[in-house]
C-alpha positions as CSV (number, residue, x, y, z in Angstrom):
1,X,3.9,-39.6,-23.7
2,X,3.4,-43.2,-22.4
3,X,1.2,-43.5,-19.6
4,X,4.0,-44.6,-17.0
5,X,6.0,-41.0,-17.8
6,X,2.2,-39.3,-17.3
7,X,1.8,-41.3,-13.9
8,X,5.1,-40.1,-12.6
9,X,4.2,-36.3,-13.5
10,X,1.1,-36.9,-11.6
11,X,2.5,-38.3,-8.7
12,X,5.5,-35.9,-8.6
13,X,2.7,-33.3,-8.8
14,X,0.4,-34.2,-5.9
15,X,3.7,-34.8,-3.9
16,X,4.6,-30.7,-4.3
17,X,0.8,-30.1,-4.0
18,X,0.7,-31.8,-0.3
19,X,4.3,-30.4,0.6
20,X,3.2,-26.9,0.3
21,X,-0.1,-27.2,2.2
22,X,1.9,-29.0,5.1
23,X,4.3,-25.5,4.9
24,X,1.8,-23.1,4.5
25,X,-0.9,-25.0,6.3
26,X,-0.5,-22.2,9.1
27,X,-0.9,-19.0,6.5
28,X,-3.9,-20.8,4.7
29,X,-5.5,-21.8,7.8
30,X,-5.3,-18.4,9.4
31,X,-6.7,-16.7,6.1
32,X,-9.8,-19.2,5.5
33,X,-10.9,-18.7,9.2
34,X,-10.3,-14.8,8.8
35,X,-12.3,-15.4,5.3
36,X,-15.2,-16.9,7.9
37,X,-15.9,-14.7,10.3
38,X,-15.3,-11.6,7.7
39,X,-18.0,-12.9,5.5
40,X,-20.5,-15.9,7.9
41,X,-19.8,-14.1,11.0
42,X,-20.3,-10.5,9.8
43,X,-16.7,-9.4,11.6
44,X,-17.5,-10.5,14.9
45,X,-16.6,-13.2,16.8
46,X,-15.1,-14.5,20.1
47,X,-11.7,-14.7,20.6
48,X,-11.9,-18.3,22.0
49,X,-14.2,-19.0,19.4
50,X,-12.2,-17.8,16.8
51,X,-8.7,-19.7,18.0
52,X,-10.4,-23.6,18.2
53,X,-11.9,-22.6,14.4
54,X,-8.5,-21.6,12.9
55,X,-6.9,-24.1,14.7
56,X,-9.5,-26.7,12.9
57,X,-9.0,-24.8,9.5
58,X,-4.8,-25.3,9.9
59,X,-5.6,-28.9,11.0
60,X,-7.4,-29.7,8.4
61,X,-5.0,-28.5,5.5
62,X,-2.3,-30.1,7.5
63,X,-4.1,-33.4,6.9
64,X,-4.9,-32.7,3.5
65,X,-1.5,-32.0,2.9
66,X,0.1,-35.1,4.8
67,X,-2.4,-37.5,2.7
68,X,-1.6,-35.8,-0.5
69,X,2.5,-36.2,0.3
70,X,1.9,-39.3,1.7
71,X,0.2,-40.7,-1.7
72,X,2.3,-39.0,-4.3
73,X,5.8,-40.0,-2.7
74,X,4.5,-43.7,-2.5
75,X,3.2,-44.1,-6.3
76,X,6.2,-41.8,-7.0
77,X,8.8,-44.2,-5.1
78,X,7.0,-47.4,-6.6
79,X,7.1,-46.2,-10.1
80,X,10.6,-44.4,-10.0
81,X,11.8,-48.5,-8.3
82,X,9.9,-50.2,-11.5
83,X,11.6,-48.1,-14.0
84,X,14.8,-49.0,-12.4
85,X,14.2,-52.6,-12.8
């Protein structure tokens, strides 16, 4: 496999990887600050509390996701364009 072929893979790869954290950015979000006050916060927690911290958890895979998607479509776009040239 030449390394161009390996580089669009990758790419193409860390495109679906960001995609799918932007969709399920609310689920995982939701299920990390659950994870947090289950195990850190021994069950208990305010509810105000508890909404600005999932809110940061879904904000934060949402970012994660939009950089990832962000990356892999450009170095995908740039390398499909060379290969058409």
């Amino acid at each position: 496999m030449r390394k161009s072929s390996l580089l669009k893979i990758i790419s193409i790869l860390v495109s679906i990887i960001g995609f799918y954290l932007l969709i399920k950015s609310p689920t995982l979000g939701d299920d990390a600050a659950n994870e947090y006050v289950r195990v850190d916060m021994f069950g208990s927690m305010d509810t105000a509390g508890f909404h600005i911290m999932k809110q940061s958890f879904i904000d934060a895979y949402r970012l994660a996701g939009a950089i990832l998607l962000g990356v892999g479509s450009f170095y995908a776009f740039r390398f499909f364009s060379k290969s058409d040239e």
